[in-house]
C-alpha positions, -999 to +999 in steps of 0.1 A: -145+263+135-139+256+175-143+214+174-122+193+189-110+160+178-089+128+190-056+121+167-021+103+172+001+130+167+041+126+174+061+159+188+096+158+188+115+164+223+150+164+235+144+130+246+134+118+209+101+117+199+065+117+221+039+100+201+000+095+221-035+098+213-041+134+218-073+162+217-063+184+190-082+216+175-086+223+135-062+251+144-035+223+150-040+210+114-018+221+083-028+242+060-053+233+035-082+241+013-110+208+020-115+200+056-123+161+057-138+141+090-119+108+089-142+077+088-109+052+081-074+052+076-047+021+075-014+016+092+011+004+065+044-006+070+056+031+063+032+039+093+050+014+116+082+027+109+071+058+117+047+048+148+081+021+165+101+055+167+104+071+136+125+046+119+138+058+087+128+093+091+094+091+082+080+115+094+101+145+085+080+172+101+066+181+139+045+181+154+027+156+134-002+134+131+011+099+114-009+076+087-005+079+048-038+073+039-074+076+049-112+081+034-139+102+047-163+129+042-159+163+033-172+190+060-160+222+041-142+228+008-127+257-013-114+237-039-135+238-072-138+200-071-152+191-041-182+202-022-193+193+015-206+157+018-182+145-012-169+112-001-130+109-006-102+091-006-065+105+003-033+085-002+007+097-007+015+134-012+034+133+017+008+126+044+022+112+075+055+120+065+060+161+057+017+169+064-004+151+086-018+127+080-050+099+084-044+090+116-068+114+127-107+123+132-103+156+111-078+163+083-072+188+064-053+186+031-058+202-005-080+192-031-053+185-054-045+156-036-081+136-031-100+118-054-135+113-051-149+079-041-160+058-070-195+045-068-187+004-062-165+006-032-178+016+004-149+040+025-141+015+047-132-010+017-114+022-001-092+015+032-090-021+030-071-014-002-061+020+004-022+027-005-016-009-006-044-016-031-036+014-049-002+004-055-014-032-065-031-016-094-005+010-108+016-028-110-009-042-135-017-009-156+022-010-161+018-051-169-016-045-193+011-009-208+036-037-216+012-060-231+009-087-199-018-110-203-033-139-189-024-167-216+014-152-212+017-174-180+018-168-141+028-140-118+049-141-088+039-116-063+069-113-032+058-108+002+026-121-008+013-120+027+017-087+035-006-057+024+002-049-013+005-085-021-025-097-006-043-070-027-023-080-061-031-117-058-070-105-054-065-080-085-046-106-101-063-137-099-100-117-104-086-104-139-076-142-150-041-140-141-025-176-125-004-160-096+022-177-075+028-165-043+059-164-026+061-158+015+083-168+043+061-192+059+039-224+055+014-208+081+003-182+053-006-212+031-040-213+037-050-175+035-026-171+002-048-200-012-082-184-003-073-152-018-069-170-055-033-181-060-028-212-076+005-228-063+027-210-030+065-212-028+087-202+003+120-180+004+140-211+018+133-225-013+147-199-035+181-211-055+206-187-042+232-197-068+247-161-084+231-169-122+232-147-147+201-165-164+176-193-154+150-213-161+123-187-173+090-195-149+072-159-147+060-139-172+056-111-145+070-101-109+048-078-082+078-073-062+072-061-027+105-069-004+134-057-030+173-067-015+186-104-026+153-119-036+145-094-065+182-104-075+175-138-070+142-136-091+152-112-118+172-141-135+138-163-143+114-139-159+099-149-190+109-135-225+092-096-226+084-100-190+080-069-163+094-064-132+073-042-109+093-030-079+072-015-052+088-023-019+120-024+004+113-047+036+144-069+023+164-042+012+172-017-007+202-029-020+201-055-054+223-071-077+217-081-113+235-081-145+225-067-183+213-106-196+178-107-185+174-071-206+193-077-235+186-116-243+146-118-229+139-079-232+126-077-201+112-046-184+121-034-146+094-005-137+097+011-105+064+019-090+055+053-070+019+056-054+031+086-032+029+111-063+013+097-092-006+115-111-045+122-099-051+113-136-036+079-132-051+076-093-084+082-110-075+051-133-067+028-108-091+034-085-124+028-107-106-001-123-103-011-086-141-007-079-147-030-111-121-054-103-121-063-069-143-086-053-154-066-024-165-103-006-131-112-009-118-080+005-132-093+041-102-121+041-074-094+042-093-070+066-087-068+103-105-038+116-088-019+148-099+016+167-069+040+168-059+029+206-051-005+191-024+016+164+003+013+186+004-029+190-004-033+155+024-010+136+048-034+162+028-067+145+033-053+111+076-044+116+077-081+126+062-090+097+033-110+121+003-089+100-014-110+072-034-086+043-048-051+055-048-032+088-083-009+087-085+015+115-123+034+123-107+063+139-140+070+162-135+041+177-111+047+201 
């Protein structure tokens, strides 16, 4: 197939690393057996470490086209799953990072990695949760695994502006959970209240005294940022609690001690959407189409066209974006 398409792809020079919107062939796509036409994909915080020069490696691979996640049609397929006009949605398995990725009018990836689209979500909402919302969900399967429930009392979610919280306290509060959100500044206030938490606290506010215990509060953490404020929170988690750790922008270094484990029996789960299972992707994402109020999903979208990438993944380092970055790649 001779058809050219428009994609952000990043080629690696002698002086660093050229990344532009660019006309590409299918020839210049990896190998794969579905061939998808992008309607959406997302820029993440992985994507703007990637897009603001490649911080942190992530994209390990060049030339490449950037973006860990998208949802489209299939055009042409080989797999035994998935048939042209399936609707699909890709996230993880390396895309953006060692295959390219969503970014991109055309992709082509293997089947093993796409699930299909379930019935009560459109693609561009699939994107308005996409990794983020994915991630949100593999939390609370691990909460409901570990016997979580509502009547156990309220959830903290960390970052709770950002994309993977905004998406938890939607999940949270739609499944009868109280959640408490905590986020940097009293400007997010409004939009974390609109989204369904109950009660907002700020990092400032955060006793930064070394305890070993304290006052239990939560009988649940979404954690997003990692670094001192998981250590800081780790300490007040109810009796039996879970700690779901899904995120760095604080750090990736913690400190805590055995107490929390040994005296409350709490749990500390680390969370990976890149390579989860497609059995457990298939899980999350039809209990997402059940549980997400797709109204509600409007409050954390801001929809972009792919020339707009560039000043967003900038936004989104600086911690400036609020919810879900959507990006209608043929609009350019």
């Amino acid at each position: 197939m001779d058809q050219q398409f428009k994609a952000i792809q990043a080629i690696e020079n002698c002086n660093g690393i050229d990344i532009n919107i660019k006309n590409l062939n299918i020839d210049d796509l990896y190998s794969g057996d579905v061939l998808i036409k992008i309607l959406y994909s997302t820029i993440n915080y992985k994507d703007g470490l990637a897009i603001e020069g490649n911080k942190g490696r992530i994209m390990r691979k060049f030339p490449i086209v950037p973006g860990i996640d998208f949802a489209g049609i299939v055009l042409e397929s080989s797999h035994r799953n998935f048939v042209s006009g399936d609707e699909v949605i890709a996230t993880g398995w390396g895309l953006g990072e060692t295959h390219s990725g969503g970014l991109s009018q055309m992709a082509k990836v293997k089947g093993d990695w796409l699930i299909k689209k379930p019935q009560g979500i459109t693609l561009k909402n699939s994107m308005s949760l996409g990794t983020a919302g994915l991630t949100a969900m593999l939390c609370v399967l691990e909460f409901e695994s570990n016997f979580i429930k509502p009547k156990d009392g309220p959830v903290l979610v960390t970052g709770a502006s950002g994309g993977v919280g905004s998406a938890s306290i939607l999940l949270l509060s739609n499944l009868g959970y109280e959640v408490i959100a905590l986020t940097r500044g009293v400007e997010n206030t409004q939009y974390l209240n609109s989204l369904g938490a109950s009660q907002i606290i700020y990092t400032n506010s955060l006793d930064n005294e070394d305890k070993l215990l304290s006052t239990a509060k939560w009988s649940a953490l979404i954690d997003t940022v990692g670094g001192s404020i998981l250590s800081n929170l780790i300490p007040s988690i109810k009796q039996r609690g879970c700690v779901a750790v899904c995120g760095n922008t604080a750090g990736v270094n913690f400190t805590t001690n055995v107490l929390p484990f040994i005296l409350r029996g709490i749990r500390l789960v680390g969370i990976d959407s890149n390579y989860c299972s497609v059995e457990k992707r298939k899980i999350a994402w039809n209990r997402l189409s059940n549980n997400i109020n797709n109204e509600k999903l409007e409050l954390i979208t801001k929809q972009v066209g792919l020339k707009d990438v560039f000043s967003m993944a900038k936004e989104i380092l600086l911690g400036n974006i609020q919810g879900r970055i959507v990006v209608d790649v043929n609009h350019i």
